[in-house]
N, C-alpha and C positions, 0 to 999 in steps of 0.2 A: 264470612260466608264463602263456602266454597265454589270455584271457577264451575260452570257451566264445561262438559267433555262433547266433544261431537265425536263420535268412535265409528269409522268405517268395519264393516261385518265380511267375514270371507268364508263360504262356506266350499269346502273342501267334501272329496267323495272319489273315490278310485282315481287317484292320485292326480287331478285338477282339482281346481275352481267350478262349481256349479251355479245355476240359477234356477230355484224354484217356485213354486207360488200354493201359498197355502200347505208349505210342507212336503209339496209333490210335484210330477214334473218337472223332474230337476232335470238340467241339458247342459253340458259343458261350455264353458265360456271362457276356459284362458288358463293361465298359468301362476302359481302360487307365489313364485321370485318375483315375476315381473309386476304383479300387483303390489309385494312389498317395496320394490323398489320406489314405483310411483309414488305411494305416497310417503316413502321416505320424505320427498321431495316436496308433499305436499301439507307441513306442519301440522302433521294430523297428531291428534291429541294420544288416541288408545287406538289399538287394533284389536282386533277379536276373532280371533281362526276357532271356527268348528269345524271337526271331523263327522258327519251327520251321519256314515256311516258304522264307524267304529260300534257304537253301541247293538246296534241291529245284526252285526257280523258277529255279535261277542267277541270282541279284540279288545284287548286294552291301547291307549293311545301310540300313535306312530313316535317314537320318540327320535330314531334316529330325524325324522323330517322336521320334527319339531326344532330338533338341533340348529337344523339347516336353515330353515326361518328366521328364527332367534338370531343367529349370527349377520345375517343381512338386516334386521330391524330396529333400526334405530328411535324406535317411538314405541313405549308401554305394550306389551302384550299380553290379553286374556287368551287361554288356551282353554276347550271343551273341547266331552267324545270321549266316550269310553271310559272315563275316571270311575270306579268302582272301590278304590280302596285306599286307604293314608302312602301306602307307597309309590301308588301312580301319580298323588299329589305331588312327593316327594320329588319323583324322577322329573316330573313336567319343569319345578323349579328349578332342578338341578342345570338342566338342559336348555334354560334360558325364558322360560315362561314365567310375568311377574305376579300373575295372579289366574288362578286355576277355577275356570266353572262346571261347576257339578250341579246334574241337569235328572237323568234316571235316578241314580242312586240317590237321590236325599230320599225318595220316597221307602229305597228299599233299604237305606240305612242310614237312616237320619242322624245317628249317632257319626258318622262320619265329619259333618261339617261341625261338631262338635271337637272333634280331634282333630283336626286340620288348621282348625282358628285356636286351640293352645297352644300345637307343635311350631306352627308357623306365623298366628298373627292375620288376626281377622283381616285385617287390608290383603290377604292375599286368597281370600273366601269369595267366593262369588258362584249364589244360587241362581240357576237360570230357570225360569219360572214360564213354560208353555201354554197357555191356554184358549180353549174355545168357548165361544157362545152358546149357550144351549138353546134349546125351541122355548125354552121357558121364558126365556131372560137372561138366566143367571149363569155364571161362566166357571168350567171345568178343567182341571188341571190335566196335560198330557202327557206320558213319559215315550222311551223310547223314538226317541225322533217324530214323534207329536202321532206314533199308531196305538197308544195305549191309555185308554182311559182309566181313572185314578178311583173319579168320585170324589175328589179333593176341590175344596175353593181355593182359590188363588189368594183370598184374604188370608183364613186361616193358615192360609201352610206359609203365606208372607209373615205372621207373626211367630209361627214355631221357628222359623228359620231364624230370625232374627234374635230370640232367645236361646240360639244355640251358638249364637258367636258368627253368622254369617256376616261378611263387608260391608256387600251388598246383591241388589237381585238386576237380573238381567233381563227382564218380562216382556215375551214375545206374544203379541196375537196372530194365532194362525188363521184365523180370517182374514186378515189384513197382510199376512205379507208377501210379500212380491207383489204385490196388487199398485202400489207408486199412488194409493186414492187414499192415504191418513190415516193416522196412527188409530187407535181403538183407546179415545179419549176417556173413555168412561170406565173401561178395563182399568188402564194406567191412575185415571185420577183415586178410585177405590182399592188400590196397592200403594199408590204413593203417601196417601192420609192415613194410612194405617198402619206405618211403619214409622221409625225414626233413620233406617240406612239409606245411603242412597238409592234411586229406583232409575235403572236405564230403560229407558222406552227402547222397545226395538217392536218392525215387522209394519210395515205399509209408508212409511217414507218414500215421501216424491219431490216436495217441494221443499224450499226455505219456509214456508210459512207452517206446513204439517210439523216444522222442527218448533218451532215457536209456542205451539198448539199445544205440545207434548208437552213443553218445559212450564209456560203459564199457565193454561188452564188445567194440564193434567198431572201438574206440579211435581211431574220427574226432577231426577238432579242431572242428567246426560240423555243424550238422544244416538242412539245405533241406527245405522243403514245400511243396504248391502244395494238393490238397482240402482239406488238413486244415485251413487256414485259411480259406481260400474260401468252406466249405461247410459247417461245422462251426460252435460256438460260441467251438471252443479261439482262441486269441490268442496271437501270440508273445509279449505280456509274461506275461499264465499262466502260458507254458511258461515263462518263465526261471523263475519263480518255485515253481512244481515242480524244476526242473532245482535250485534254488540251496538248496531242502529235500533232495535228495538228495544235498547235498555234491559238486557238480559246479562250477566258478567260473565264473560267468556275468554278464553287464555287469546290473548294476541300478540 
């Protein structure tokens, strides 16, 4: 059985660190080095830089900064933002990113993560998968940095992903985050059972226990946070170490 990942989240936007909530109201909060450094420091499993801008700018990704990242990161890194086509995949690996998330484009070329997971090998695939609750109930898939609605369920398009060679998905509720009040258990548990890839929870992490929450009862394989480390005292080694008190298997 595979380790349990606690993956701290960094979102990047006119060249900081932001914090935003629900997708919006983002406000600057720091620097892109000194946050890799930290948790150099702090046996963090995966790290996960999005650019949240890139797409909505139509840019393709920052590569030289990506560069520069890479070079000081000494722990796994997902890179998102702006990925559009097999050669932004290409350059992001080239330039030090171990595995590349594409977020817009699967919608507008799904065929993409089909060639990305032959050229390069699904472990370096990763669908990141937005969605909101509707007034109905049921939950909607959003692209463009969560201003475009699809029409898409998150079920569905978790299974065509996964039939095209994705790794894994990276499923953010945007209700839920920057909000520090728990993950969108019911979002994640009906992506998680519906798939056989792994499924990262990300988006309303606060506590040790919303981590717990995500992995048992909404039977993610990894749990993403961006406040709660940020802004907080918790530490992803804490959390494993909560996580590995509550009989959870986690890298220690």
């Amino acid at each position: 059985m595979l380790k349990v990942r606690v993956m701290p989240t960094l979102l990047f936007k006119n060249f900081g660190l932001v914090k935003g909530i629900q997708f919006n109201s983002w406000r600057r909060v720091g620097s892109v080095m000194q946050a890799v450094k930290v948790y150099n420091m702090r046996e963090v499993d995966e790290l996960v830089f999005f650019d949240i801008g890139a797409t909505l700018e139509g840019r393709n990704p920052d590569f030289e900064t990506i560069d520069e990242i890479a070079d000081e990161c000494f722990m796994p890194l997902t890179v998102g933002g702006g990925v559009t086509g097999i050669e932004d995949v290409r350059r992001l690996l080239q330039v030090g990113a171990d595995k590349v998330a594409i977020n817009t484009a699967v919608l507008l070329k799904p065929e993409l993560i089909l060639l990305a997971a032959q050229e390069f090998g699904s472990q370096c695939v990763v669908v990141s998968i937005d969605a909101k609750r509707q007034l109905d109930g049921t939950y909607e898939v959003f692209t463009h940095a969560g201003t475009q609605s699809t029409g898409k369920d998150p079920v569905a398009l978790a299974k065509e992903i996964e039939a095209l060679g994705a790794g894994e998905i990276l499923l953010t509720s945007i209700d839920c985050d920057g909000m520090m009040t728990g993950y969108d258990l019911e979002l994640i548990k009906s992506v998680s059972y519906a798939v056989s890839i792994p499924v990262i929870a990300s988006g309303g992490a606060g506590t040790y226990d919303h981590l717990a929450l995500a992995l048992v009862e909404g039977g993610a394989s990894a749990v993403a946070g961006a406040s709660m480390f940020h802004f907080t005292q918790q530490t992803p080694l804490e959390a494993k170490h909560f996580l590995n008190e509550q009989g959870i298997n986690v890298r220690l």
